[in-house]
N, C-alpha and C positions, 0 to 999 in steps of 0.2 A: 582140384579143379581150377584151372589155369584158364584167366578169361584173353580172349585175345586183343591186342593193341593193332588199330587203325595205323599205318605208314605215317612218320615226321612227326610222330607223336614220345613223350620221353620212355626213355628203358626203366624206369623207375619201376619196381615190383610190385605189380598189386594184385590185392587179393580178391576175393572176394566178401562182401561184409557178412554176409550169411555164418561165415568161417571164422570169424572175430567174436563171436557171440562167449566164447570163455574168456576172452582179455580183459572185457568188462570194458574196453573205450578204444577208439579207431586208432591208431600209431602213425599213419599219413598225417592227421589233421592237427594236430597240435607237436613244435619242435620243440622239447622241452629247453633245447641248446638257445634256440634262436629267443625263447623269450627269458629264459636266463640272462643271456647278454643285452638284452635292450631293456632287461629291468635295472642290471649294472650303470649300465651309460646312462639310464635316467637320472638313477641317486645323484653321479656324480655330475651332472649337469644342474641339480638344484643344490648339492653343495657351492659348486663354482657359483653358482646364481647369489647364494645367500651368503658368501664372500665378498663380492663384488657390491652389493646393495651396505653389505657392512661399511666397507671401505667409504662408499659415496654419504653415506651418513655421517661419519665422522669429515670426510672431507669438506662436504655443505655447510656443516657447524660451525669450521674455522674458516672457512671465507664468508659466509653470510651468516654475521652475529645477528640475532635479535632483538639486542637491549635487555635491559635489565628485566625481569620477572615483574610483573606486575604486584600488589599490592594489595591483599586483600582487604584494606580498610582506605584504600582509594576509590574517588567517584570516578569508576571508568569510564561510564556510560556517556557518551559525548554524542550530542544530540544531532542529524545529519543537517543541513542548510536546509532551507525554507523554499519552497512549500511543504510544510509536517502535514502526515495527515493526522484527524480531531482524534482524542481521545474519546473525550464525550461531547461532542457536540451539541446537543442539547444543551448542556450545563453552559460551554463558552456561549451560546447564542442566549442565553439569560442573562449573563453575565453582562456580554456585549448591550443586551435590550435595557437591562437596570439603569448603565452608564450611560446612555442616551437620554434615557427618559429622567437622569439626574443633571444633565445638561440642559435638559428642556427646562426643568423646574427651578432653577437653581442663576443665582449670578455670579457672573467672571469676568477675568479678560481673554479676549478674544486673540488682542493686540495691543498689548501697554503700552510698546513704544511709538504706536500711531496714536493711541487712545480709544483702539474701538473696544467696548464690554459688549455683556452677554445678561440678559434680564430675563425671566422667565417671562414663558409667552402670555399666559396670562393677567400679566401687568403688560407686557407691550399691546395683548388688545384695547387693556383699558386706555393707553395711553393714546395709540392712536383712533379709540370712539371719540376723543375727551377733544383733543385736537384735530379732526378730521385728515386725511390725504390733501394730497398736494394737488391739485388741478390743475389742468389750462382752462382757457378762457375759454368759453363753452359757444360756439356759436347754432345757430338757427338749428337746429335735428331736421336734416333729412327725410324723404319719403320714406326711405329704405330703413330707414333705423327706425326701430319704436320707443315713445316717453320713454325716460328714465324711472317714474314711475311702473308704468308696468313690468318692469321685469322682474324675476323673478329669482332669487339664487337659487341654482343649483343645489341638490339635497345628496349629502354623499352618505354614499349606504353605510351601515356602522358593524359589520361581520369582520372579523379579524382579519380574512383573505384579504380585504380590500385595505387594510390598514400597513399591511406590508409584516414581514417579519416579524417587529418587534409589539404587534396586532394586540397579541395574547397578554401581553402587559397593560394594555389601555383598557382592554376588557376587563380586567380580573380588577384593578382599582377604581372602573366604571362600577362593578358590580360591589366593591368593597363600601364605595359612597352611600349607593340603595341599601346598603344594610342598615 
């Protein structure tokens, strides 16, 4: 049974598929020539490939040396330029808060070769109740200003928030004293 071909269409012979049902698979649709040769050309295109990558390895090696191998009981780790971020921040910000508040407590020099020191503040208040401030000469109080008597200091709140960062340490040795 011979089906017929439309005009400018190819002489290729075909059949019917109905009539292929013994071949067990279509003979038009797959060349087994054509994928033969394009499996050839393939291999031989990733041989070439992996020739070509060989060569450029060994080439790279001898124009861009590396240096020497590193070392494994060398400290390689080489730390990048600052700003680091924290490890544990927490821990540095205790850290940092302990040495402040050892600076508050504690004497030094500030500047030896001016002569300025550093006295802890609680002898610098004694010092200046014992000697008072420095004044000017005080004349007549205005309408607008009230006595010196009257006023009143300001009462600064004592929550760590308002103590700034290093808050948590004035607290916990506040609360170490009341023990």
């Amino acid at each position: 049974m011979d089906i017929k071909q439309p005009p400018g269409e190819s002489k290729a012979p075909m059949t019917d598929p109905r009539d292929s049902k013994g071949m067990g698979y279509e003979r038009r649709d797959a060349n087994i020539g054509s994928l033969l040769k394009f499996a050839m050309w393939l291999s031989v295109l990733l041989v070439v490939v992996l020739f070509a990558m060989k060569w450029m390895f060994f080439y790279l090696a001898k124009t861009q040396q590396l240096g020497p191998p590193a070392s494994p009981f060398e400290n390689v780790r080489v730390l990048p330029p600052a700003p680091r971020l924290q490890v544990e921040p927490r821990v540095e910000l205790k850290t940092y808060c302990e040495g402040q508040q050892q600076q508050v407590e504690s004497y030094g020099w500030v500047d030896p070769r001016i002569g300025y020191v550093r006295i802890p503040v609680d002898r610098a208040i004694d010092k200046v109740l014992a000697s008072g401030l420095p004044a000017r000469a005080s004349s007549e109080p205005t309408a607008a200003e009230p006595p010196a008597s009257s006023t009143v200091a300001p009462s600064v709140p004592q929550n760590p928030d308002s103590l700034g960062p290093c808050g948590f340490i004035v607290s916990q040795q506040k609360d170490a004293e009341q023990k």
